[in-house]
VEXSE-924560 format. One record per residue (C-alpha): residue number from 1; chain; x, y, z. Coordinates in nm, 4 decimals. Layout:
N
NUM, A, X, Y, Z
...
END
This chain:
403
1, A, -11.0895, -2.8844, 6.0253
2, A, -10.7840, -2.6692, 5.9751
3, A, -10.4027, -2.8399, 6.0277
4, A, -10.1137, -2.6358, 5.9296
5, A, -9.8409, -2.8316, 6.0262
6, A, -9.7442, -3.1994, 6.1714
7, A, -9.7306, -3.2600, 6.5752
8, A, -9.3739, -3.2816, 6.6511
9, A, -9.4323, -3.5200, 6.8962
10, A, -9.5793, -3.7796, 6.6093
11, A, -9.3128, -3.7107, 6.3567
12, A, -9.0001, -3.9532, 6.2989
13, A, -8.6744, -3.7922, 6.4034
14, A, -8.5670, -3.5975, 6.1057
15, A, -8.1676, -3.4540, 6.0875
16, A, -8.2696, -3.0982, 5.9943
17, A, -8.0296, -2.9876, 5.6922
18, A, -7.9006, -2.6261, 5.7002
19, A, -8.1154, -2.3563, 5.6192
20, A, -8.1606, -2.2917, 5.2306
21, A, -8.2227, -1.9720, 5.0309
22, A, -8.5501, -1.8742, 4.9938
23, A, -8.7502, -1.9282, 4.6725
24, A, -8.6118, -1.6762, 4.4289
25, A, -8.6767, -1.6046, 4.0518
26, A, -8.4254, -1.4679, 3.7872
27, A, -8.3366, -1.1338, 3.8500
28, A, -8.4902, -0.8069, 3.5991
29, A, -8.2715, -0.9266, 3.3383
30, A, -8.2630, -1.2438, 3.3201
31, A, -8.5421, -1.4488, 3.0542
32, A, -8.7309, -1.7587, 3.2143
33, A, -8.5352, -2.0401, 3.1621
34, A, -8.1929, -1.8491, 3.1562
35, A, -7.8731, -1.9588, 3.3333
36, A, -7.9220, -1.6942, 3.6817
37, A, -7.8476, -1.9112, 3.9696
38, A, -7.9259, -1.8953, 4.3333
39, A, -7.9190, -2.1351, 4.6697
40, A, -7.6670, -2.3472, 4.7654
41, A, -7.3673, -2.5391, 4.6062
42, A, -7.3423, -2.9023, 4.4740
43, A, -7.4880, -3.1969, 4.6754
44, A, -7.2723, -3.4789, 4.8894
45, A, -7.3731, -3.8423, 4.9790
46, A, -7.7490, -3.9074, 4.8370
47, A, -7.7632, -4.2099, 5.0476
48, A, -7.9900, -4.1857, 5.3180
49, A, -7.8622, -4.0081, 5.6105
50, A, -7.6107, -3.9181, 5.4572
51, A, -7.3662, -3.6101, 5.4995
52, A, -7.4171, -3.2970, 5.2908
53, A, -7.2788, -3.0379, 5.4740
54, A, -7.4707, -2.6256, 5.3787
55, A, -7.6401, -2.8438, 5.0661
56, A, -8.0182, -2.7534, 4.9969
57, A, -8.0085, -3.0499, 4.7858
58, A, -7.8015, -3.4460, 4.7188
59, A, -7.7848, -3.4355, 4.3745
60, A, -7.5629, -3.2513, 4.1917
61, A, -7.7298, -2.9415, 4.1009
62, A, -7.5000, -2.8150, 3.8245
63, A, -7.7215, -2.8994, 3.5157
64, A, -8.0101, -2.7142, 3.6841
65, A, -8.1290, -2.3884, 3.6464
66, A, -8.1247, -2.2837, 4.0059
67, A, -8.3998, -2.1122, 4.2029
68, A, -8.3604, -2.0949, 4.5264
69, A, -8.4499, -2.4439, 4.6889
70, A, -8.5562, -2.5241, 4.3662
71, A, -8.3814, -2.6885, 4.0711
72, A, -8.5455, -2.6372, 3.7086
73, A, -8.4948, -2.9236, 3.4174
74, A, -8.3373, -2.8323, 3.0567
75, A, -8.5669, -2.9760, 2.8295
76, A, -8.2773, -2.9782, 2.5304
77, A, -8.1273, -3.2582, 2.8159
78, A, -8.3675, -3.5316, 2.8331
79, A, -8.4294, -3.7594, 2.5168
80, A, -8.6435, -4.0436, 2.5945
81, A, -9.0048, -4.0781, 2.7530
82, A, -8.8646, -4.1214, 3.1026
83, A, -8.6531, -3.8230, 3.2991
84, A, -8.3564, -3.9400, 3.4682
85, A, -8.3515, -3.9192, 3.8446
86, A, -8.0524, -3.6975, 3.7972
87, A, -8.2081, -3.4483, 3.5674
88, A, -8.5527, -3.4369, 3.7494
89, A, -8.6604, -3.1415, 3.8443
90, A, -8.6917, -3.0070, 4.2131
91, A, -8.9198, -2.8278, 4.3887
92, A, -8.8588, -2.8329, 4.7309
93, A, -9.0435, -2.5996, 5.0299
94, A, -8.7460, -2.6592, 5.2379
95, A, -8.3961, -2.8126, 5.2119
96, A, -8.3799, -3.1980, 5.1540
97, A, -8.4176, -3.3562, 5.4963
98, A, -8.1928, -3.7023, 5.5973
99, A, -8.4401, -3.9739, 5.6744
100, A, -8.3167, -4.2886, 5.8593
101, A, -8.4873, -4.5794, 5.6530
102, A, -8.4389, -4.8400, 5.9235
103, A, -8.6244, -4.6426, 6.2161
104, A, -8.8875, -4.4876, 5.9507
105, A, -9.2479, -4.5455, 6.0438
106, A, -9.6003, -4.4076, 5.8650
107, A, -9.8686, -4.3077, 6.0712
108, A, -10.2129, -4.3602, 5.9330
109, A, -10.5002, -4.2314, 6.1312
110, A, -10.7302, -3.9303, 6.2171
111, A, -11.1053, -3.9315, 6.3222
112, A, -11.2103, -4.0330, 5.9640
113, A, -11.0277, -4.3821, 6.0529
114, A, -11.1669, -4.6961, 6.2204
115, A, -10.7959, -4.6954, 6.4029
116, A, -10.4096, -4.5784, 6.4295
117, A, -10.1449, -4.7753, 6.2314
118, A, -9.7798, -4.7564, 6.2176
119, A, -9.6497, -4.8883, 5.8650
120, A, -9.2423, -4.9678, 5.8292
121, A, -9.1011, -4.9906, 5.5187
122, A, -9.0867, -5.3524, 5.5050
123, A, -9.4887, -5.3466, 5.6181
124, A, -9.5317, -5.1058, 5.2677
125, A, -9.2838, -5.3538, 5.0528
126, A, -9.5216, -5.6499, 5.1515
127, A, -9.8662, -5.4975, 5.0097
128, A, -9.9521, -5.4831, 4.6298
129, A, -9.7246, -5.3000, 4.3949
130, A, -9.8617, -5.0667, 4.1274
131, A, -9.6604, -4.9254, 3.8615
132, A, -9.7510, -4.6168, 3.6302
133, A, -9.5556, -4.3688, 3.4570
134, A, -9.6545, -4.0408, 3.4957
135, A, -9.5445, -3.6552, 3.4833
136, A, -9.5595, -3.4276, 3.7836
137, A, -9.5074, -3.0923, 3.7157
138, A, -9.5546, -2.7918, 3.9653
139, A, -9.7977, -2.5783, 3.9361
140, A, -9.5802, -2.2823, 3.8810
141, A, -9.4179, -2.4148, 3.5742
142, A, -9.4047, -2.1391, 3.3029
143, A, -9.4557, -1.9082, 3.5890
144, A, -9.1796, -1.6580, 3.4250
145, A, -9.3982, -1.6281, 3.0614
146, A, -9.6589, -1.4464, 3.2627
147, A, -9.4860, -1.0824, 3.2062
148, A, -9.4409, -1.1209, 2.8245
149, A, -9.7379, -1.3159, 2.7777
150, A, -9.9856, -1.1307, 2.9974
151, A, -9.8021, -0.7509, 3.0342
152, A, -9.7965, -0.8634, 3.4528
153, A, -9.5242, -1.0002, 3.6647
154, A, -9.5957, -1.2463, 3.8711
155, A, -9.5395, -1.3489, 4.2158
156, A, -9.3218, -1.6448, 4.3242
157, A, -9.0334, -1.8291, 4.1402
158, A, -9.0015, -1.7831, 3.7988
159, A, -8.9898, -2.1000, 3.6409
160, A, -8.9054, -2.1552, 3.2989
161, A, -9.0695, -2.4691, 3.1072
162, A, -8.8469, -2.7044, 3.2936
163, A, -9.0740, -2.7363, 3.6183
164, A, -9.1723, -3.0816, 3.4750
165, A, -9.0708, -3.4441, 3.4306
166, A, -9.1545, -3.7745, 3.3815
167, A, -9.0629, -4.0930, 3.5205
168, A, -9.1693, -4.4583, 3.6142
169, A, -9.3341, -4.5062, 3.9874
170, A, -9.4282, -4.8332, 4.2293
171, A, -9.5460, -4.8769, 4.5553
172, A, -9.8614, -4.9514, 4.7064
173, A, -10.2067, -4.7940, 4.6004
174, A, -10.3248, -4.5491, 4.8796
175, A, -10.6377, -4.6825, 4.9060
176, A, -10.4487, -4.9936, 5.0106
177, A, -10.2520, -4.8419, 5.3215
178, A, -10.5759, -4.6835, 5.4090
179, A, -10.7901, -4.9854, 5.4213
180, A, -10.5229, -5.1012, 5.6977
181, A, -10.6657, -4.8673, 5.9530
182, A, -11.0068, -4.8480, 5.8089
183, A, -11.1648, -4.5558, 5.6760
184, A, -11.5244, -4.4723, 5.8372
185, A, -11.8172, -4.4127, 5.6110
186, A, -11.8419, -4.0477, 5.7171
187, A, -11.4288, -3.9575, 5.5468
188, A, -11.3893, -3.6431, 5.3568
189, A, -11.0841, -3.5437, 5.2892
190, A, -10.6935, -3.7328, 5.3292
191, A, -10.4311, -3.4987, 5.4191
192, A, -10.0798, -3.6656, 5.3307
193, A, -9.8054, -3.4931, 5.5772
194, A, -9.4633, -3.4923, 5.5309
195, A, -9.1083, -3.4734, 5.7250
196, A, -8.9721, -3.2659, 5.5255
197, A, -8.9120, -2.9004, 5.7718
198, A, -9.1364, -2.7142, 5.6095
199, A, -9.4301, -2.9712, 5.7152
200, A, -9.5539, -3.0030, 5.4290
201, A, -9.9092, -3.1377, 5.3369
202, A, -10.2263, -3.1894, 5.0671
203, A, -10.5349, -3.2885, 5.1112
204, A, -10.7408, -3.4441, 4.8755
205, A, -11.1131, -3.5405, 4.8490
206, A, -11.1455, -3.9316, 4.9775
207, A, -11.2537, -4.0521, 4.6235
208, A, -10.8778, -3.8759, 4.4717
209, A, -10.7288, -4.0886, 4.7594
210, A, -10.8907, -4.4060, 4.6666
211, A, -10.8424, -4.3461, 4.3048
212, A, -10.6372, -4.7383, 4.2449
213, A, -10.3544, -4.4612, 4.0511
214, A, -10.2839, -4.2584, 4.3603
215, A, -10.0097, -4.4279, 4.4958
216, A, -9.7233, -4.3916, 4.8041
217, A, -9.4235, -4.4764, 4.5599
218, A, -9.1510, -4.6052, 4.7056
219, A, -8.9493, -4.6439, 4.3880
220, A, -8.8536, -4.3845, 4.1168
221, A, -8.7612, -4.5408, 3.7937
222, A, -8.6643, -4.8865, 3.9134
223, A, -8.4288, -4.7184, 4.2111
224, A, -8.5383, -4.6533, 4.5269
225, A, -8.6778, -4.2887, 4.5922
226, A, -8.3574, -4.0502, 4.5322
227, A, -8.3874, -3.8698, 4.8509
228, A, -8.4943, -3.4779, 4.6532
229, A, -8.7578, -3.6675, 4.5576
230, A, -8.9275, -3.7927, 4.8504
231, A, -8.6872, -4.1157, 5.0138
232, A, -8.7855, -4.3222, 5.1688
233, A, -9.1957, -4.2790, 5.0641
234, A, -9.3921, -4.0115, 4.8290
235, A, -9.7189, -3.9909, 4.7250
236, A, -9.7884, -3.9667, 4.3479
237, A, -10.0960, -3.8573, 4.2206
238, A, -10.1439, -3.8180, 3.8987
239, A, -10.3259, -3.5173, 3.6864
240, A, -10.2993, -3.3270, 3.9728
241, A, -10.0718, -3.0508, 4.0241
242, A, -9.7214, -3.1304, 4.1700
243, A, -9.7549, -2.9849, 4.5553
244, A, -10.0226, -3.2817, 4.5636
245, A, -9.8069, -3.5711, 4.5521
246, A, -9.6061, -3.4891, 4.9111
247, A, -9.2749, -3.6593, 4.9526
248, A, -9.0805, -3.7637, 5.2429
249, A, -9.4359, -3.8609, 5.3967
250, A, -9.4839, -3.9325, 5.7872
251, A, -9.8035, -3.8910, 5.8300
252, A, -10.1715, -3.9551, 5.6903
253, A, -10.4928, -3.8344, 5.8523
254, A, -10.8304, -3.9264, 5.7084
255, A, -11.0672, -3.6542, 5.8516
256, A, -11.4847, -3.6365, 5.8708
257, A, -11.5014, -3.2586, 5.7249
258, A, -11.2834, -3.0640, 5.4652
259, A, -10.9526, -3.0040, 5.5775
260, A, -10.7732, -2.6352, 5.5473
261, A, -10.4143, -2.6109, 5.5037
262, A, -10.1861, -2.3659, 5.3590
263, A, -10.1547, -2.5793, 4.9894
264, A, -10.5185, -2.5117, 4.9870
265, A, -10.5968, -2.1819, 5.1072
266, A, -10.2696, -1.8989, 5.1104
267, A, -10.0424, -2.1495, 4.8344
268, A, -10.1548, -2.2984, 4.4929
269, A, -10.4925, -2.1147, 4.4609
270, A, -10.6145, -1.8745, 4.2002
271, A, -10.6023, -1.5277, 4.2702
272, A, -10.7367, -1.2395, 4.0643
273, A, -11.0566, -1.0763, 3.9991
274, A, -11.1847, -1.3720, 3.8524
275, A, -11.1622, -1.5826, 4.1485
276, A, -11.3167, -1.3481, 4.4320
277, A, -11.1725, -1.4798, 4.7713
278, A, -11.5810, -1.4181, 4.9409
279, A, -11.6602, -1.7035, 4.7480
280, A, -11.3604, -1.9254, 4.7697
281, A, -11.3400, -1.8700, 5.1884
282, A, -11.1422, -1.9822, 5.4294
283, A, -10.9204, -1.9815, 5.0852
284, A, -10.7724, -1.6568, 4.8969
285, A, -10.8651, -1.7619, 4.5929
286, A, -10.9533, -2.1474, 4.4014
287, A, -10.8029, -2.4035, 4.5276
288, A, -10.6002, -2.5961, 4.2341
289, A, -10.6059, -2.9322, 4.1455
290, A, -10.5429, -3.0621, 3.8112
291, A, -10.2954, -2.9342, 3.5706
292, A, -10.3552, -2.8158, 3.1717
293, A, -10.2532, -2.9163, 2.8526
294, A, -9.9013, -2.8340, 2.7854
295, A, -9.6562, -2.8515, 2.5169
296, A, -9.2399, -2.7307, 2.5181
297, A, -8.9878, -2.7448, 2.2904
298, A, -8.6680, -2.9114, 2.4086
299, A, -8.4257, -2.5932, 2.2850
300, A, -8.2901, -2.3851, 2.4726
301, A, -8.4266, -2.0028, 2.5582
302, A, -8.3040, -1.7970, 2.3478
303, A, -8.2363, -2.0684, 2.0700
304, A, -7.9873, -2.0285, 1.8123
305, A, -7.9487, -2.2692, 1.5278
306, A, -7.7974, -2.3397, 1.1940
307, A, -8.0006, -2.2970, 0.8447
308, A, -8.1086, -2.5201, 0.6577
309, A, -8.3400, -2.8612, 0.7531
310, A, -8.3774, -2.9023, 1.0945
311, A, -8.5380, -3.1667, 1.3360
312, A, -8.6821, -3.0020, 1.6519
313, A, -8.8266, -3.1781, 1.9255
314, A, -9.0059, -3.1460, 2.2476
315, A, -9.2942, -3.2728, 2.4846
316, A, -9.6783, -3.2491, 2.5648
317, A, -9.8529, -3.3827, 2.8342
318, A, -10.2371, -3.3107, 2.9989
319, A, -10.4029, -3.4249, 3.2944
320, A, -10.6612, -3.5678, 3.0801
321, A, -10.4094, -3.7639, 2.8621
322, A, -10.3322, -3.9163, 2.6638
323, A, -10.1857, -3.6123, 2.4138
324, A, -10.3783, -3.6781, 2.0821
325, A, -10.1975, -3.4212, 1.8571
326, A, -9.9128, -3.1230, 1.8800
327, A, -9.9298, -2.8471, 1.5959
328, A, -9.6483, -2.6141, 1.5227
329, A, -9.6134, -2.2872, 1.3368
330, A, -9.3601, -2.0149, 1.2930
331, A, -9.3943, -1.6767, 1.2700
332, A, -9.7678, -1.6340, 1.2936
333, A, -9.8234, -1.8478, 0.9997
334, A, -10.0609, -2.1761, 0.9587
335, A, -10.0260, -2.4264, 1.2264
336, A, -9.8939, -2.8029, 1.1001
337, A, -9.9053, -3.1417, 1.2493
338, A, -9.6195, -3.2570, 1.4686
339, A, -9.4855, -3.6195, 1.4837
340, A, -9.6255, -3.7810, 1.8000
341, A, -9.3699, -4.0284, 2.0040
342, A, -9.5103, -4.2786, 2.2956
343, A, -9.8449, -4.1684, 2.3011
344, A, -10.0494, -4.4153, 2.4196
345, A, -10.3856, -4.5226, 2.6343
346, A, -10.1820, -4.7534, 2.7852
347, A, -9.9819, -4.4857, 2.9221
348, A, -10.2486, -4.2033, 3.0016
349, A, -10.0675, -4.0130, 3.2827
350, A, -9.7115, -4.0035, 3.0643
351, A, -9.6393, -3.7212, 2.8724
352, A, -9.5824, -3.7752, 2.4905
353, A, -9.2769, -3.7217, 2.2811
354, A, -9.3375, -3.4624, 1.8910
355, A, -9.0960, -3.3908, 1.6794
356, A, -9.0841, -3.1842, 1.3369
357, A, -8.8786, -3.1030, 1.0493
358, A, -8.8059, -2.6901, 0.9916
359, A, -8.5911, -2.5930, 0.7326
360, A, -8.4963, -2.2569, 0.8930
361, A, -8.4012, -1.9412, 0.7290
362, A, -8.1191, -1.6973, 0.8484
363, A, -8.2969, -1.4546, 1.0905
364, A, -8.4916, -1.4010, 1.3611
365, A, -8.8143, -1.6230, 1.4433
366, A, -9.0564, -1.6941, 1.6714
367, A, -9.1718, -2.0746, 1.7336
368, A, -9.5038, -2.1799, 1.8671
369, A, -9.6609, -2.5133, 1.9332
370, A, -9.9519, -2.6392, 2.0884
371, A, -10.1165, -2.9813, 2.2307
372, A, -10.4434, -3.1310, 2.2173
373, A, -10.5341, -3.3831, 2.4807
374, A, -10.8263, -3.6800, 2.4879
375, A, -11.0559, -3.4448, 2.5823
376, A, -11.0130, -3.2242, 2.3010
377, A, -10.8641, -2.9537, 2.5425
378, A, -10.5984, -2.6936, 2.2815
379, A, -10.3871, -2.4652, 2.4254
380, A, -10.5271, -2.1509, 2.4286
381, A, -10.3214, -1.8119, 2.2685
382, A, -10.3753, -1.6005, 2.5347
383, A, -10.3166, -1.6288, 2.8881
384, A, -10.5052, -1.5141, 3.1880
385, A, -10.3573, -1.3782, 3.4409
386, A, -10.3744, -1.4953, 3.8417
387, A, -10.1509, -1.3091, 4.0966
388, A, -9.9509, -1.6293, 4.2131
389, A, -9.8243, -1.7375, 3.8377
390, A, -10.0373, -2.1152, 3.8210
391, A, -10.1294, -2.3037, 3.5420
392, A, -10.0044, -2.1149, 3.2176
393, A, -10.0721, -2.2849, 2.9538
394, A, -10.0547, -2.0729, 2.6398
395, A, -9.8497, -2.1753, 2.3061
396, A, -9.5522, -1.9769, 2.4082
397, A, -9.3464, -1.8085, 2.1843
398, A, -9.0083, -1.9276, 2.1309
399, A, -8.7768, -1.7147, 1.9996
400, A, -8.5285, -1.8689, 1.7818
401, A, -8.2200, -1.6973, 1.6239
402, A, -8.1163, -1.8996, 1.2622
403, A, -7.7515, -1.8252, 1.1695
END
């Protein structure tokens, strides 16, 4: 079964924003993570159906790195275990649409259900909450390390290591709104459908739908949904890369064979000699799903700081959490333990907090650090190269000037 985009005729009226720049990366010059800007200007109303006028996005995009639709996260911003709405990162495959909340409906249906159900918003408020805090990061993320790390450029935005966040979700489980038009015994795959205009949708095996984590959040740390990140409904579903948990969604189909769609077969697959597209087919290359083991300092790129004793900071997070330990190490010499902050099996989908004393010497240096998860997964030193940028996840260098 092969569905590239949502029936018109089934969608919920969406106000179409303006056209927005296309995805774009920092131009030859520029370093991942460095202050090149492109896209549209600041956001208007976020309320829903609201006015923004040429805006790709509501919220105010000045403490962004820009890319195109896109909007990247400083790290050296955010300070606690939870990013706020206003400084979480967006990636968006078209402008922010305007969604009426009072005529919104979800469709639930598709020949792996026993029926067809409309949901309101009210019907979604009155099942079962669940709340979990968990990071979604895109699958791109790092994208822009791939030329010094690996000698090749590669394709698609080029993200710095702010492609990530972390915040508190609730709404009801998945498996929940599916059980409400029944799901046959011969389901496959879910495909979760959004409004956004670029159509966007996921599909996941049935099991990853009725995982009781994989949610349809309606709220995004204790507010409802801000609408760049999905108002009125998203899915979230965590360990798995960020294309996976669809916002602004319409529409979900359960259907009786594997379902084809562009996030599974042109976007977020593997592509390189490793992963020969005769074996992947109908995709280019292997389908992604879960994320890696990541760690970031929260400086800027370049750094530049004073010498003497300093206390540097940053975050780790795995699909396989929680993060058990962060190491750090400058200039090629031997690796040390970190400081761990809010790691936790109670939280296994969070990322974790590290911090570290340096007392840094006037010159030129190169950080590096690197995260171990529960399932004793390191960050490796080298990185392997795939044509579409996904899923770097070497310790990076950091370069760090010391005045």
């Amino acid at each position: 079964m092969r569905r590239d985009s949502l029936d018109r005729r089934e969608a919920l009226a969406v106000i179409a924003a303006a056209a927005g720049a296309a995805a774009c990366g920092p131009g030859e010059g520029d370093a991942p993570g460095s202050s090149a800007t492109a896209g549209s200007g600041a956001g208007g109303d976020a309320g829903a159906g609201g006015a923004r006028g040429a805006s790709v996005w509501f919220k105010d995009p000045s403490p962004f790195i820009r890319h195109g639709t896109n909007l990247e996260t400083r790290l050296e911003d955010l300070r606690g275990l939870l990013t706020p709405n206003e400084l979480f990162f967006v990636r968006n495959h078209a402008p922010t649409p305007m969604i009426d909340a009072g005529s919104y409906a979800l469709t639930v249906g598709g020949p792996g259900a026993g029926g067809e159900v409309r949901l309101g918003l009210d019907d979604l408020r009155a099942l079962p909450s669940q709340t979990l805090v968990a990071y979604i990061e895109c699958a791109g993320n790092w994208r822009g390390f791939f030329r010094p790390v690996t000698g090749r450029t590669a394709s698609g935005s080029q993200w710095g290591t702010g492609a990530v966040g972390c915040a508190e979700w609730s709404g009801p489980r998945l498996a929940d709104v599916l059980a409400l038009a029944g799901v046959r015994a011969d389901a496959v795959d879910v495909n979760v459908i959004g409004l956004d205009e670029a159509e966007w949708a996921r599909p996941m095996p049935l099991a990853k739908a009725l995982d009781p984590d994989t949610i349809l959040a309606l709220t995004m740390n204790g507010a409802p949904l801000p609408p760049d990140h999905g108002f009125p409904v998203r899915a979230v579903v965590p360990g798995w890369v960020g294309s996976s948990s669809v916002k602004w969604v319409g529409r979900i189909e359960v259907a009786t064979e594997k379902v084809w769609v562009r996030a599974n077969t042109t976007s977020y697959v593997l592509v390189g000699d490793e992963w020969p597209a005769a074996r992947y087919a109908p995709a280019d290359g292997a389908p992604i799903t879960a994320g890696r083991v990541k760690s970031a300092l929260a400086l800027p790129r370049p750094a530049r700081l004073a010498a003497g004793p300093q206390r540097l900071r940053g975050f780790a997070w795995s699909p396989r959490g929680p993060v058990e330990g962060v190491e750090w190490r400058v200039d090629g010499g031997p690796w040390a333990r970190a400081r761990l902050i809010g790691a936790s099996a109670d939280l296994p989908h969070a990322w974790s907090r590290f911090e570290f004393e340096w007392t840094a010497a006037a010159g030129n240096h190169v950080l590096r650090t690197r995260a171990t998860d529960a399932a004793r997964r390191t960050q490796p030193l080298e990185g392997v190269y795939n044509a579409k940028g996904y899923l770097l996840n070497v310790a990076l260098p950091h370069r760090v000037e010391v005045l």
